[in-house]
C-alpha positions as semicolon CSV with decimal commas, in nm:
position;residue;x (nm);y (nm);z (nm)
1;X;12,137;15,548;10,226
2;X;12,393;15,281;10,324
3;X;12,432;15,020;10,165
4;X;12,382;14,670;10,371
5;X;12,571;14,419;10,086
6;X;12,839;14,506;9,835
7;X;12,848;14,376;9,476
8;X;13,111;14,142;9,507
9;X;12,924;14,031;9,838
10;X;12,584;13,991;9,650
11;X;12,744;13,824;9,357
12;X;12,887;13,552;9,584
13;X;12,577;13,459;9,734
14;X;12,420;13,439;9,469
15;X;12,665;13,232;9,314
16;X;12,588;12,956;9,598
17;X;12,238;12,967;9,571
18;X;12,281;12,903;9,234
19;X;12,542;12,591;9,288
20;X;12,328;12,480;9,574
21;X;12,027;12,423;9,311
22;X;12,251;12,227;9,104
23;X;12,260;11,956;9,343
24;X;11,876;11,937;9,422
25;X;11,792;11,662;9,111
26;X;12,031;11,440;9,229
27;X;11,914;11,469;9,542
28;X;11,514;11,497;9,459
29;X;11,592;11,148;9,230
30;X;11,734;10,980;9,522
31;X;11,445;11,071;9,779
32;X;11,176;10,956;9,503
33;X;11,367;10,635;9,463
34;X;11,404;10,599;9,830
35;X;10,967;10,710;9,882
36;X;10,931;10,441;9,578
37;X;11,130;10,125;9,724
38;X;10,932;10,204;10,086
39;X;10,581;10,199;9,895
40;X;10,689;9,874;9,717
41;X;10,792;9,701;10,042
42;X;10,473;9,817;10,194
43;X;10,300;9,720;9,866
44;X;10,485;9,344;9,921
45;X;10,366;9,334;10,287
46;X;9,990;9,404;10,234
47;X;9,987;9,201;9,955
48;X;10,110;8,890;10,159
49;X;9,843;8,967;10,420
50;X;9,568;8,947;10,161
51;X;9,535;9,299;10,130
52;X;9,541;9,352;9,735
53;X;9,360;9,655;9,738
54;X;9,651;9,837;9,972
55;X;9,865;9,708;9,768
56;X;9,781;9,785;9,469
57;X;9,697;10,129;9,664
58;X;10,094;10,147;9,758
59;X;10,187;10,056;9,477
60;X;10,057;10,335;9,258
61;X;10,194;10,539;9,507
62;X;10,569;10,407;9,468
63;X;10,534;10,449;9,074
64;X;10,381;10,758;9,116
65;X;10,717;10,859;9,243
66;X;10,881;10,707;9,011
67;X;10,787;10,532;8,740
68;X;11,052;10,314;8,626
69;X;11,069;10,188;8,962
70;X;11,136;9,815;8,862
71;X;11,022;9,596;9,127
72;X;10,727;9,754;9,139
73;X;10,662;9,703;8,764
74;X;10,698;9,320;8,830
75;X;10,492;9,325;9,145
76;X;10,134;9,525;8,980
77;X;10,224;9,276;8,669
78;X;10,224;8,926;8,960
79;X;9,963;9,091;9,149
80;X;9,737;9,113;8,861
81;X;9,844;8,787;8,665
82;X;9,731;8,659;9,047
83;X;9,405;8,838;9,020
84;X;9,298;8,722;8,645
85;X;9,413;8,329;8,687
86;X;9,078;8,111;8,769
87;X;9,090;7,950;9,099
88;X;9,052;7,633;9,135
89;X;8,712;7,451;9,200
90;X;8,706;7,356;9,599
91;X;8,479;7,037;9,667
């Protein structure tokens, strides 16, 4: 039976399969950021528009991607100090 890879062939390919994963967190973190920031900014927009539930929608989805995603912390906190201040009385 003939043999279609040799050992040092095998071992090199291997070898970059295995460097390749290396890079993937970095690269996973980056794409999670990048899905998080685009779910805030949608978050932001719908909010603007009056449309808290999106938003709030969105934004579980950007935090879901990441959760120390920053300005979308300190939009859910605005969007619900919005929600629990009393409006005021319109004659």
């Amino acid at each position: 039976m003939k043999r279609i890879f040799t050992r040092p062939q095998v071992t090199i390919v291997l070898t970059a399969i295995l460097l390749a994963g290396c890079s993937m967190p970095a690269k996973h973190k980056a794409q999670t950021d990048m899905a998080a920031r685009i779910y805030t900014q949608l978050a932001t927009h719908y909010w603007q528009q009056g449309y808290t539930d999106i938003a709030l929608n969105r934004l579980a989805l950007a935090l879901q991607q990441s959760p120390d995603y920053l300005p979308a912390q300190k939009l859910l906190q605005e969007i619900e100090q919005q929600q629990t201040t009393p409006k005021p009385l319109q004659e």
